[in-house]
Biopython code that builds the backbone (N, CA, C, O; Angstrom):
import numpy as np
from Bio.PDB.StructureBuilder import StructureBuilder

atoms = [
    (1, "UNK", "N", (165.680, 173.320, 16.769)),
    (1, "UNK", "CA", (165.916, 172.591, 15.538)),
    (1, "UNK", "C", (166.647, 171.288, 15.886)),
    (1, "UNK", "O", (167.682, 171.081, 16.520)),
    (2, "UNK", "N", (165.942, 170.631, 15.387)),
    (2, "UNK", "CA", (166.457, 168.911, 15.468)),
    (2, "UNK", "C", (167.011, 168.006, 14.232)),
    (2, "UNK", "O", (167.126, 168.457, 13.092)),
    (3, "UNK", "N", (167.205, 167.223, 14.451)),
    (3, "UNK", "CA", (167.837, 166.371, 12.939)),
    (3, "UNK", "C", (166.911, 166.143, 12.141)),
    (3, "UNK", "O", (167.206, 165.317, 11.278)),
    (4, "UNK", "N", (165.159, 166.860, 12.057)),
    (4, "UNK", "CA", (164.666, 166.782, 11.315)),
    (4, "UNK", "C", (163.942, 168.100, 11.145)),
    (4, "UNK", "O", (162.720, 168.210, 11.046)),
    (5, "UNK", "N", (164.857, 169.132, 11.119)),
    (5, "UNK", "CA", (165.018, 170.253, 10.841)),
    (5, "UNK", "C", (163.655, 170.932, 12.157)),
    (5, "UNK", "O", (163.265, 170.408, 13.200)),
    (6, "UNK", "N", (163.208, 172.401, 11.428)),
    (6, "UNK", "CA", (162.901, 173.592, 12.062)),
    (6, "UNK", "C", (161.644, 172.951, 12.516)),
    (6, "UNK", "O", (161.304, 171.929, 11.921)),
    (7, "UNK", "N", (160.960, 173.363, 13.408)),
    (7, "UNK", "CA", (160.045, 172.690, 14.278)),
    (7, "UNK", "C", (158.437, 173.863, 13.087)),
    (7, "UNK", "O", (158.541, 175.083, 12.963)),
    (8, "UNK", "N", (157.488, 173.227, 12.591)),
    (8, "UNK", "CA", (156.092, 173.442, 12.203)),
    (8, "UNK", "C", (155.952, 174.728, 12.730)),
    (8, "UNK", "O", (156.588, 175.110, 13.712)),
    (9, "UNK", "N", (155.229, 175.340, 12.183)),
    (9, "UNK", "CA", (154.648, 176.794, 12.580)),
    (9, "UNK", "C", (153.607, 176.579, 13.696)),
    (9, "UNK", "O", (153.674, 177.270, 14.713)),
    (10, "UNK", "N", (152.675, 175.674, 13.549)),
    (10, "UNK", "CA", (151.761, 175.213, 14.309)),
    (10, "UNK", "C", (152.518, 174.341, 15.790)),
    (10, "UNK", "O", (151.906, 174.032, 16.813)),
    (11, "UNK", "N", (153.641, 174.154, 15.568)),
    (11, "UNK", "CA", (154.263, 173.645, 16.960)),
    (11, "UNK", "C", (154.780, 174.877, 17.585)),
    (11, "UNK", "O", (154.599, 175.126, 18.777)),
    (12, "UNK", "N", (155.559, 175.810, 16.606)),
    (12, "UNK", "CA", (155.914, 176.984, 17.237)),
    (12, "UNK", "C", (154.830, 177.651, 18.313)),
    (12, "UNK", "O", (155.039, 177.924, 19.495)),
    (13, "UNK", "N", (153.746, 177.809, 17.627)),
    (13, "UNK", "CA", (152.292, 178.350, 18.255)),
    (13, "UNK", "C", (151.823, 177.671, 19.694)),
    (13, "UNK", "O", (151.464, 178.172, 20.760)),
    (14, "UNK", "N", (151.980, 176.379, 19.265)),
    (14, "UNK", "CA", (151.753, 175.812, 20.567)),
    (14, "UNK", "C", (152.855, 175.854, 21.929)),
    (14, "UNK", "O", (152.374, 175.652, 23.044)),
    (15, "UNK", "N", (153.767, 176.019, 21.843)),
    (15, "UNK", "CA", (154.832, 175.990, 22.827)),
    (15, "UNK", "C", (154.459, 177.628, 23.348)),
    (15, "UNK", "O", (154.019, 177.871, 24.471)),
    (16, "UNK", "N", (154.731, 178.678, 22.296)),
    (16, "UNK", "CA", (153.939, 179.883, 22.743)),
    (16, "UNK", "C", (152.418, 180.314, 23.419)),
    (16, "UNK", "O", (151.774, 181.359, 23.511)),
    (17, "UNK", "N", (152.257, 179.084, 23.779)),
    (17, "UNK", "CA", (150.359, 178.841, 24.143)),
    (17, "UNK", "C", (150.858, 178.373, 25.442)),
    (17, "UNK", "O", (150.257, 178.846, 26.406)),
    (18, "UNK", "N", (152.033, 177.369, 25.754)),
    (18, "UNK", "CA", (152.367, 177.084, 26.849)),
    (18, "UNK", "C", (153.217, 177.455, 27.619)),
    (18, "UNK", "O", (153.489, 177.026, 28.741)),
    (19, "UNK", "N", (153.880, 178.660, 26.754)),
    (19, "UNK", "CA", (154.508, 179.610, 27.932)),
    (19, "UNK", "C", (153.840, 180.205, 28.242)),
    (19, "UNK", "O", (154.057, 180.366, 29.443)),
    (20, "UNK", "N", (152.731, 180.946, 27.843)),
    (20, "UNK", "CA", (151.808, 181.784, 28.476)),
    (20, "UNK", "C", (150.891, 181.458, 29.599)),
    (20, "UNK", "O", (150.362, 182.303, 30.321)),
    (21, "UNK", "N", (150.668, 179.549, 29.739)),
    (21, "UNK", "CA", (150.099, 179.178, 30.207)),
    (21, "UNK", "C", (150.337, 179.177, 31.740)),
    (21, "UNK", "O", (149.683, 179.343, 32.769)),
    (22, "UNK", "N", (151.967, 178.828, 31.255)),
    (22, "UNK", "CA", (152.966, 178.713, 32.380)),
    (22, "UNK", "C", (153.054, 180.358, 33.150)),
    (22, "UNK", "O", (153.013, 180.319, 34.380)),
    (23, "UNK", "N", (153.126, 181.247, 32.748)),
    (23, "UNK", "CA", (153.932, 182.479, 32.828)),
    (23, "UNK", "C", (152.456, 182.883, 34.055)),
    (23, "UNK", "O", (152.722, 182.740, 35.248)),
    (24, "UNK", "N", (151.102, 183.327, 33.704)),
    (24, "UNK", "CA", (150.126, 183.114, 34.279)),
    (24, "UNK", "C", (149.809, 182.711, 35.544)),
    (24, "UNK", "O", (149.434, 183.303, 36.557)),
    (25, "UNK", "N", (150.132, 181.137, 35.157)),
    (25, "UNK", "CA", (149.550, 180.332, 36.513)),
    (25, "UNK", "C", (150.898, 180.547, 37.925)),
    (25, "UNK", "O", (150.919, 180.477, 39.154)),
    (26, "UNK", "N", (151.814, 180.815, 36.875)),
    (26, "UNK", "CA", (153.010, 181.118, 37.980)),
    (26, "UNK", "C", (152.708, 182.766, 39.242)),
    (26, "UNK", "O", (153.380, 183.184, 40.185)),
    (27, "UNK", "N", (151.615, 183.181, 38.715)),
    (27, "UNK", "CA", (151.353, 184.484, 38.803)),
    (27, "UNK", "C", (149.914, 184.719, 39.805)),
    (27, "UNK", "O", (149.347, 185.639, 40.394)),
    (28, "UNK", "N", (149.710, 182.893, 39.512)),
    (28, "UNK", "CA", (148.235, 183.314, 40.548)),
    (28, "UNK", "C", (147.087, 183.048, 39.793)),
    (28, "UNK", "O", (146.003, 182.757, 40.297)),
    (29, "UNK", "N", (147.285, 183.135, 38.712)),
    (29, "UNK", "CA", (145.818, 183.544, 37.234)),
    (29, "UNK", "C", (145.463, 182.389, 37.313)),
    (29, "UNK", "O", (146.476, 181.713, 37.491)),
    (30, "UNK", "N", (144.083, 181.418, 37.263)),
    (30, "UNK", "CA", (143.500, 181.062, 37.229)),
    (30, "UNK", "C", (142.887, 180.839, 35.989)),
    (30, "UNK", "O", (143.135, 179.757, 35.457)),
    (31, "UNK", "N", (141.963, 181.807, 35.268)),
    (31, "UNK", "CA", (141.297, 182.042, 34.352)),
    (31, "UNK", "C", (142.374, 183.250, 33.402)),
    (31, "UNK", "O", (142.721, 184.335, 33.867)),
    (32, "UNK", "N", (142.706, 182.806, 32.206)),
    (32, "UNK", "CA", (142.467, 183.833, 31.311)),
    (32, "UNK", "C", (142.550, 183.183, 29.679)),
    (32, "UNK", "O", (143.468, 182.536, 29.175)),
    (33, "UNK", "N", (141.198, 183.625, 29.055)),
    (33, "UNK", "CA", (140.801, 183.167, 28.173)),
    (33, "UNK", "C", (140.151, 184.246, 27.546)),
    (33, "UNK", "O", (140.022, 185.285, 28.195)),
    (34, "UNK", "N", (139.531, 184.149, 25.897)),
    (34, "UNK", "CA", (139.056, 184.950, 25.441)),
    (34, "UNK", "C", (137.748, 184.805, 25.747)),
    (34, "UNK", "O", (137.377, 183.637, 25.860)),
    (35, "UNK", "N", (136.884, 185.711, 25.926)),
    (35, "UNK", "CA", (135.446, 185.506, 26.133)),
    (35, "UNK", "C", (134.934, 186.630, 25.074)),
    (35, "UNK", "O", (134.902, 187.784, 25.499)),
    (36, "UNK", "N", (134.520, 186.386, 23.693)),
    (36, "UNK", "CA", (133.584, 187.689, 23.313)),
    (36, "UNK", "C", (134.574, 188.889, 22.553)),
    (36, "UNK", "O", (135.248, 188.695, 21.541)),
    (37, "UNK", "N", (134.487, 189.972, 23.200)),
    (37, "UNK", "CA", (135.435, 190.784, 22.506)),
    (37, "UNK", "C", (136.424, 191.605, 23.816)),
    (37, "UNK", "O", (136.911, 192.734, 23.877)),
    (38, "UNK", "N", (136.430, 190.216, 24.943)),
    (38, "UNK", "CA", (137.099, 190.965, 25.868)),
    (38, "UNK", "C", (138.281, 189.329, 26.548)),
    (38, "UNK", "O", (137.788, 188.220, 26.339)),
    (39, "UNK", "N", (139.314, 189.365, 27.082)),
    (39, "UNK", "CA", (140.138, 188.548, 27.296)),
    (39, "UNK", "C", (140.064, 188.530, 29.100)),
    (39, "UNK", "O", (140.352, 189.431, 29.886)),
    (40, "UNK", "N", (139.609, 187.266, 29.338)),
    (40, "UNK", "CA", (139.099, 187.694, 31.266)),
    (40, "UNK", "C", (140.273, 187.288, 31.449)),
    (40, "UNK", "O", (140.821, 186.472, 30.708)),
    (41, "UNK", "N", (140.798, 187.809, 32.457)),
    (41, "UNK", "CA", (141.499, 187.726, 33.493)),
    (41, "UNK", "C", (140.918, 187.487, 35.129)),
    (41, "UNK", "O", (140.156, 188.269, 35.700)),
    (42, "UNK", "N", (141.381, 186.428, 35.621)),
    (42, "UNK", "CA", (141.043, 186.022, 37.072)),
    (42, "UNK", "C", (141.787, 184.784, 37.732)),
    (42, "UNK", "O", (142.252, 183.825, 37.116)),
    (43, "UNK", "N", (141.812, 184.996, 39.130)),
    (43, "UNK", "CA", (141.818, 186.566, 39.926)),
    (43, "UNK", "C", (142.370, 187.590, 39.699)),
    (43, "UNK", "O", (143.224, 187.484, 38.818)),
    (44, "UNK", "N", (142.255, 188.537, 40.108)),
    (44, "UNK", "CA", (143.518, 189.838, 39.695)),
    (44, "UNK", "C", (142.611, 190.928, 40.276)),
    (44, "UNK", "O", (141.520, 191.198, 39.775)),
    (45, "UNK", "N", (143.163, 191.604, 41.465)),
    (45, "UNK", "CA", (142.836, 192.595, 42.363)),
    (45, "UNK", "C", (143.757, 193.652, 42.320)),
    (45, "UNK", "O", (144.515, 193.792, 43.280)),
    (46, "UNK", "N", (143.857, 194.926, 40.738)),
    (46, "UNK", "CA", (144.584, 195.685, 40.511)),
    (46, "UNK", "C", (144.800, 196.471, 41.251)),
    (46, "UNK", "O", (143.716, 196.766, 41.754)),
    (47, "UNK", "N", (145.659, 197.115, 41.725)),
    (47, "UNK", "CA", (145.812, 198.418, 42.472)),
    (47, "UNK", "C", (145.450, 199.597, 41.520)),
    (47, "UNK", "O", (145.574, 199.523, 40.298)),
    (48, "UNK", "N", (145.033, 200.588, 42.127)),
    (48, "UNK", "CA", (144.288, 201.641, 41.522)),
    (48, "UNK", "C", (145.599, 202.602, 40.140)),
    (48, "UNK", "O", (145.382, 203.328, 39.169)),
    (49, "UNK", "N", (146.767, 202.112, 40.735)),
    (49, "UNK", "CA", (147.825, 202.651, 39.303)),
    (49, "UNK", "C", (147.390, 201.826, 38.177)),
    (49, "UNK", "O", (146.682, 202.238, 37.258)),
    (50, "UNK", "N", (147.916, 200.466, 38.312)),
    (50, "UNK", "CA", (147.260, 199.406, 37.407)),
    (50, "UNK", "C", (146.064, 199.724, 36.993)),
    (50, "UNK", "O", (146.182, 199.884, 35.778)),
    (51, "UNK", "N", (144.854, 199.930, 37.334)),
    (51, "UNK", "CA", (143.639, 199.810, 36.949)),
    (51, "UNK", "C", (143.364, 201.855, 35.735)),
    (51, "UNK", "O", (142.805, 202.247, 34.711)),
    (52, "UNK", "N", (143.824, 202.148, 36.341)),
    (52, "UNK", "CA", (144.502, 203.195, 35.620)),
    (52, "UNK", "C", (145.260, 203.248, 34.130)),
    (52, "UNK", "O", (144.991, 203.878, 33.106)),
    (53, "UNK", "N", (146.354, 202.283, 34.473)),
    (53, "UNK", "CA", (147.136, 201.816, 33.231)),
    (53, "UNK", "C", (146.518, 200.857, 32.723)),
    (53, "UNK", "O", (147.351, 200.332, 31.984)),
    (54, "UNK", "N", (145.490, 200.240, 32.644)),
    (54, "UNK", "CA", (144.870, 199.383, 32.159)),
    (54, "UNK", "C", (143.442, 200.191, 31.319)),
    (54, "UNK", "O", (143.083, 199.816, 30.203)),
    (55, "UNK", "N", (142.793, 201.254, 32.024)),
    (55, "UNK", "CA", (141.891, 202.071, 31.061)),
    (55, "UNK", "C", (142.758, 202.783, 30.128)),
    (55, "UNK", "O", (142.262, 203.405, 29.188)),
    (56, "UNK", "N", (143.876, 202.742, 30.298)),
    (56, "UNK", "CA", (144.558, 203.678, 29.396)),
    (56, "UNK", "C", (145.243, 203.336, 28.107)),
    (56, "UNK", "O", (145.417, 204.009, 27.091)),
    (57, "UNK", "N", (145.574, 202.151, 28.408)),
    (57, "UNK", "CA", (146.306, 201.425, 27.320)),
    (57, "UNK", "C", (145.065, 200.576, 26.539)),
    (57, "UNK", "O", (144.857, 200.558, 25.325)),
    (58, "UNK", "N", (144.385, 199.954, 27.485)),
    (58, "UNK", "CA", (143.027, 199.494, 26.535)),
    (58, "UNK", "C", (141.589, 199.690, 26.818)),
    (58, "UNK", "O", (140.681, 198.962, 27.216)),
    (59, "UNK", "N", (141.676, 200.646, 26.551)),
    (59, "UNK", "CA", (140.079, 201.660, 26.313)),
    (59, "UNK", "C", (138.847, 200.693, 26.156)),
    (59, "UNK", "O", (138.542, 200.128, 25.106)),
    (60, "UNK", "N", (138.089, 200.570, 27.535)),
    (60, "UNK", "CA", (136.946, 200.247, 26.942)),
    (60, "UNK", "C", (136.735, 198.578, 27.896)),
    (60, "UNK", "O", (135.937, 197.673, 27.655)),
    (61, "UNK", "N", (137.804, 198.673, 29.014)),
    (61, "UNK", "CA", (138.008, 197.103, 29.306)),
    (61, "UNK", "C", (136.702, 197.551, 30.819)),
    (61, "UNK", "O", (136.103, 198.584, 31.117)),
    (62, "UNK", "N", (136.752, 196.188, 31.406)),
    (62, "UNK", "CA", (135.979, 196.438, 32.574)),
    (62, "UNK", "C", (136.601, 195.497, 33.957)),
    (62, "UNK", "O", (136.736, 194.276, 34.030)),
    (63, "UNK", "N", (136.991, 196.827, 35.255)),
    (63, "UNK", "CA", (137.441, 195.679, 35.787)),
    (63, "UNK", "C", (136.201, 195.879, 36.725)),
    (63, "UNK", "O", (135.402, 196.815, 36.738)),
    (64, "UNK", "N", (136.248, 194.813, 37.465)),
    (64, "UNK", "CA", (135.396, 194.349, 38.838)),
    (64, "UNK", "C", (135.766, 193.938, 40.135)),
    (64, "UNK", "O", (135.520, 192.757, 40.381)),
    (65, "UNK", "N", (136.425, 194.769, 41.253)),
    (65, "UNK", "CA", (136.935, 194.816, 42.013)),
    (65, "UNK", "C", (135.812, 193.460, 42.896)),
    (65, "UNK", "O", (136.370, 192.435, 43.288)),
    (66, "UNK", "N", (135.021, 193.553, 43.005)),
    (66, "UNK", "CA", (134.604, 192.428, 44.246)),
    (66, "UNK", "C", (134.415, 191.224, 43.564)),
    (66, "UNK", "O", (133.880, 190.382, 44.284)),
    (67, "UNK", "N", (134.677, 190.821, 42.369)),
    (67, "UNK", "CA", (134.607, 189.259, 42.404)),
    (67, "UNK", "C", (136.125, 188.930, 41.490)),
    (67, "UNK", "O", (136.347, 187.849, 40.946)),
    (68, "UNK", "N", (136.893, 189.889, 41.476)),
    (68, "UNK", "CA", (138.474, 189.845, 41.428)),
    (68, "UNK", "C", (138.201, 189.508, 39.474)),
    (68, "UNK", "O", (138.239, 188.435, 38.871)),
    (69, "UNK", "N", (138.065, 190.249, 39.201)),
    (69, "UNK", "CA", (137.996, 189.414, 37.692)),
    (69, "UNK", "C", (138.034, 190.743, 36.594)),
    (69, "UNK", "O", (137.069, 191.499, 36.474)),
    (70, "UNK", "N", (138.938, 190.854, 36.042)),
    (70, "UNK", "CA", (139.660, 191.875, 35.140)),
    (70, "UNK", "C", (139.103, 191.836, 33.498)),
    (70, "UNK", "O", (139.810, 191.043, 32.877)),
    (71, "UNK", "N", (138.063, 192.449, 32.630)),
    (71, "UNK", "CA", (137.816, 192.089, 30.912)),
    (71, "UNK", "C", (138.940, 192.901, 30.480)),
    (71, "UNK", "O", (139.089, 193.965, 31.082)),
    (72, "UNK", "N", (139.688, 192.637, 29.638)),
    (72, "UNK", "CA", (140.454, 193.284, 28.559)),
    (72, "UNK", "C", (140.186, 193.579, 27.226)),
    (72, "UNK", "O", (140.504, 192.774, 26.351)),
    (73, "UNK", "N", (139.514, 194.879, 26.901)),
    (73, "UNK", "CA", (138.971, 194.534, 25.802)),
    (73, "UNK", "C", (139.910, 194.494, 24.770)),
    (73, "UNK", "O", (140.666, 195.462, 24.691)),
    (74, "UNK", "N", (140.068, 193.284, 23.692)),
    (74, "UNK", "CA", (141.011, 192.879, 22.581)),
    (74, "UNK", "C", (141.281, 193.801, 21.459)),
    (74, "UNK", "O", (140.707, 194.767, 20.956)),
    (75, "UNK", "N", (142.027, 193.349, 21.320)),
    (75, "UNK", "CA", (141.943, 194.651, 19.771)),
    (75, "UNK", "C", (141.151, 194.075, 18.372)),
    (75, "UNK", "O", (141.320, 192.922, 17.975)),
    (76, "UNK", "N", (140.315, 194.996, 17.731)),
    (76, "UNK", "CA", (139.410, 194.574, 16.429)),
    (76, "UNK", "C", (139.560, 194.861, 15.478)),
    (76, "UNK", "O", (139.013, 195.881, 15.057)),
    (77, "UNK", "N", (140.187, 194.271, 14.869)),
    (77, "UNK", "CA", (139.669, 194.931, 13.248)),
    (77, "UNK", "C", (138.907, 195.709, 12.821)),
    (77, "UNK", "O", (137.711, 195.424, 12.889)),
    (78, "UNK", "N", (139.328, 196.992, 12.216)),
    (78, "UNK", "CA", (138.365, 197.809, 11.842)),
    (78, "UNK", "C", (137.386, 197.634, 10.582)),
    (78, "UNK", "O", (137.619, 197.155, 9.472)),
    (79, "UNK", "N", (136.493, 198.052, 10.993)),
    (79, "UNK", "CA", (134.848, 197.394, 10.228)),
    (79, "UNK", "C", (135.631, 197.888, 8.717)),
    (79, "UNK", "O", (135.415, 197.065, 7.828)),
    (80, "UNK", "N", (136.175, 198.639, 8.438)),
    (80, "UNK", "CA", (136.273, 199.178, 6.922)),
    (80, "UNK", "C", (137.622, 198.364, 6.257)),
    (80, "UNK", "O", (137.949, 198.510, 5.080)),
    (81, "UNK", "N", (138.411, 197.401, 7.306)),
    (81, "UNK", "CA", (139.503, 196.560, 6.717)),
    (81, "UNK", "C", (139.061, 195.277, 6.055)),
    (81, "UNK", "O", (138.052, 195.010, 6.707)),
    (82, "UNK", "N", (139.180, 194.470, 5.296)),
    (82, "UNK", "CA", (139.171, 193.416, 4.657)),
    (82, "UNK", "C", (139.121, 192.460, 5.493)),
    (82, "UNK", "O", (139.793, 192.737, 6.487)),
    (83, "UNK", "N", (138.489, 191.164, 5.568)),
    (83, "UNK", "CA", (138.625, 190.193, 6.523)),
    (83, "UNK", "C", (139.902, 189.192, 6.822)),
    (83, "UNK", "O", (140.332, 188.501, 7.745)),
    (84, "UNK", "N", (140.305, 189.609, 5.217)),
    (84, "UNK", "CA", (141.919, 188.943, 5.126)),
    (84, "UNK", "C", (143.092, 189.344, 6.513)),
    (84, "UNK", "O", (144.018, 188.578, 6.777)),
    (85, "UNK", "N", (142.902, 190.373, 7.129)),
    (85, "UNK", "CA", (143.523, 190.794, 7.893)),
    (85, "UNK", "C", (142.751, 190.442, 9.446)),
    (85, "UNK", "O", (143.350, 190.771, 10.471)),
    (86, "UNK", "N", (141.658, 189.890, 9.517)),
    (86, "UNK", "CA", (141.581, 189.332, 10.673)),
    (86, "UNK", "C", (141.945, 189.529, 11.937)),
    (86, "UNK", "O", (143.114, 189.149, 12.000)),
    (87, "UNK", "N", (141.627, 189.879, 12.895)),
    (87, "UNK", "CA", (142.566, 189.359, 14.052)),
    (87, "UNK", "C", (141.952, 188.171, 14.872)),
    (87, "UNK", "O", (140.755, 188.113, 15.153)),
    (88, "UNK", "N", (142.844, 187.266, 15.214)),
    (88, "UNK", "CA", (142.451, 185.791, 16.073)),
    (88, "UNK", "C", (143.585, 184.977, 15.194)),
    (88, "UNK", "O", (144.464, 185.125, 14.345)),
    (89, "UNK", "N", (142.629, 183.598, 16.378)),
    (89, "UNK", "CA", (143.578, 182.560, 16.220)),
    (89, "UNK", "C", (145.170, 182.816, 17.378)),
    (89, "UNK", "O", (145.337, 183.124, 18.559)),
    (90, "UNK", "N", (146.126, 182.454, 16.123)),
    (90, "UNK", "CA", (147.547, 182.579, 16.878)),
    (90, "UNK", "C", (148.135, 184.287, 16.816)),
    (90, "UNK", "O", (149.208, 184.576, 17.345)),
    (91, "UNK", "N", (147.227, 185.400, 16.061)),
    (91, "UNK", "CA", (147.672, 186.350, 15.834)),
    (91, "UNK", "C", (147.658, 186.899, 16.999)),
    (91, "UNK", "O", (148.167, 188.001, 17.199)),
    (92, "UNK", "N", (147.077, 186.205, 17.904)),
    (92, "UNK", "CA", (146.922, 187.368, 19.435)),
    (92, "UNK", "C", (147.834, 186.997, 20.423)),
    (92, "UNK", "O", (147.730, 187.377, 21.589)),
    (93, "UNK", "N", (148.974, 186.068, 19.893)),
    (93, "UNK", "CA", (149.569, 185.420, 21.086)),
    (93, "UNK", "C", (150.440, 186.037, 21.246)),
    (93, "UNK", "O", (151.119, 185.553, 22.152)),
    (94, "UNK", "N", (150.952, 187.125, 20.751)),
    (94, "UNK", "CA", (152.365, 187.976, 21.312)),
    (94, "UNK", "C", (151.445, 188.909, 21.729)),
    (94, "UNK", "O", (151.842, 189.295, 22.829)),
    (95, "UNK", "N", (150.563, 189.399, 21.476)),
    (95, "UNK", "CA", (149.550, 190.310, 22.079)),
    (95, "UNK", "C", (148.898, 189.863, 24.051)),
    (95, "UNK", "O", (148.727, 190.617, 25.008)),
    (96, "UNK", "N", (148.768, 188.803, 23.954)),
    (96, "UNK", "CA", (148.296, 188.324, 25.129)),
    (96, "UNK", "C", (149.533, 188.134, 26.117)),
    (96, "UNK", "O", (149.370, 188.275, 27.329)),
    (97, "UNK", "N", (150.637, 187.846, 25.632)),
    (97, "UNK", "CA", (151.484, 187.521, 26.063)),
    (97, "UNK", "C", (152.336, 189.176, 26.913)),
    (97, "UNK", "O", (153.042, 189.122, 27.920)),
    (98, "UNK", "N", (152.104, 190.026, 26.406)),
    (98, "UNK", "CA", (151.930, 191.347, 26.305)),
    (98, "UNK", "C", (151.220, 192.003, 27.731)),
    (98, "UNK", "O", (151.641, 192.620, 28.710)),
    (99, "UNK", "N", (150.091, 191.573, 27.325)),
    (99, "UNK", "CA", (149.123, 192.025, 28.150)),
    (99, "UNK", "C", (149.237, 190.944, 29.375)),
    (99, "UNK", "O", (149.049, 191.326, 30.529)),
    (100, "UNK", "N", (149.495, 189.828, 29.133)),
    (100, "UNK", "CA", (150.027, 189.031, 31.069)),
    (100, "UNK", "C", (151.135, 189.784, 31.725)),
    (100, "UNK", "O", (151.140, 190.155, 32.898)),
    (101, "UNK", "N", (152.269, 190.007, 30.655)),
    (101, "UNK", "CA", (153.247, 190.826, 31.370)),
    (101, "UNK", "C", (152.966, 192.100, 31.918)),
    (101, "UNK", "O", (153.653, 192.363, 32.905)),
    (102, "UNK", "N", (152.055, 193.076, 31.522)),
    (102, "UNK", "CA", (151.486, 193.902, 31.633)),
    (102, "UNK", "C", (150.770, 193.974, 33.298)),
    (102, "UNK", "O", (150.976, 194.657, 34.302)),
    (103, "UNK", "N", (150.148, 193.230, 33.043)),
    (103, "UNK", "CA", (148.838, 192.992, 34.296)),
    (103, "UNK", "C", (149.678, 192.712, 35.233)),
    (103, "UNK", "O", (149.513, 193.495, 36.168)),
    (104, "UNK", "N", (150.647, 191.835, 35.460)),
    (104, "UNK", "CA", (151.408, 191.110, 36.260)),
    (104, "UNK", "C", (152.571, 191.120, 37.088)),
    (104, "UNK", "O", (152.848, 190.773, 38.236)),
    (105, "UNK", "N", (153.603, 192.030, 35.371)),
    (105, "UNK", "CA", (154.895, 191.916, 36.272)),
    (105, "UNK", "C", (154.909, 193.351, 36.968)),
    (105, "UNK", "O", (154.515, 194.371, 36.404)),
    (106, "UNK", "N", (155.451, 193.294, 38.362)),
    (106, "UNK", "CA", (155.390, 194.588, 38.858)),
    (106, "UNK", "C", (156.975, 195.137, 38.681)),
    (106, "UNK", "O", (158.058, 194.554, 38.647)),
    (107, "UNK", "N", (156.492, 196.819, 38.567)),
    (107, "UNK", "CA", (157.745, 197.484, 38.121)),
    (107, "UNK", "C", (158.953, 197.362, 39.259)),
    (107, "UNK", "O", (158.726, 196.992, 40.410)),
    (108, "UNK", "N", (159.992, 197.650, 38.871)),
    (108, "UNK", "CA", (161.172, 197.324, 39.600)),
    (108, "UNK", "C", (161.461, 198.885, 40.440)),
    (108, "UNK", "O", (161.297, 199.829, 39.667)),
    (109, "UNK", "N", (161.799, 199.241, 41.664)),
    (109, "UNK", "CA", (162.223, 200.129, 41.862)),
    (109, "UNK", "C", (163.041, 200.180, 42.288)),
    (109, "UNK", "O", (163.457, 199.211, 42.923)),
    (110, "UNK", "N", (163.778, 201.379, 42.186)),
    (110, "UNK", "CA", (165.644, 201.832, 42.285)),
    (110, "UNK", "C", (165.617, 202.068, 43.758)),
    (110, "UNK", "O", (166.644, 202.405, 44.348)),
]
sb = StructureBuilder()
sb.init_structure("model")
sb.init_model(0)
sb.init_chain("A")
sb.init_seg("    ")
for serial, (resi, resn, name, xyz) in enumerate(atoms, 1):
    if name == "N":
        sb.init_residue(resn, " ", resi, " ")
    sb.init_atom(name, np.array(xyz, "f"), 0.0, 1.0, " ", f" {name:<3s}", serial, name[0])
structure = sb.get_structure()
């Protein structure tokens, strides 16, 4: 907040577009964007726990070990909800943001 008060919702969104951008590339990632009804990730050469915790938490993703490139499948709106409820746009950015930390940060051990 500045002397001309609280910063736009749409600026909020964007700074959250560029930490993610940041958080990512700091990480190696290359590619990750939405494609379809799946969010690619690349490079990313999971280890078989990861790839594990990754069918598990999101059902239905596809990874591809020889050309290093990870689908996540997104979450959808269910066919019987209203369109008012949507998902996209900026609604996926704590979601994605989620899922980089996910893919990425490795667990700490004692």
């Amino acid at each position: 907040m500045d002397r001309f008060g609280a910063l736009p919702q749409e600026a909020e969104a964007l700074l959250q577009v560029a930490k993610l951008r940041t958080f990512v590339k700091a990480h190696g990632i290359t590619d990750f964007a939405v494609q379809g009804r799946y969010v690619k990730v690349a490079p990313l050469q999971p280890s078989e726990s990861l790839e594990l915790k990754i069918n598990r938490l999101y059902p239905g993703s596809i990874v591809k070990s020889v050309t290093k490139v990870v689908m996540i499948a997104r979450p959808q709106s269910a066919a019987w909800e209203s369109a008012a409820v949507e998902i996209g746009d900026t609604s996926l950015l704590d979601w994605a943001f989620e899922l980089a930390q996910t893919l990425l940060e490795r667990p700490k051990r004692k």
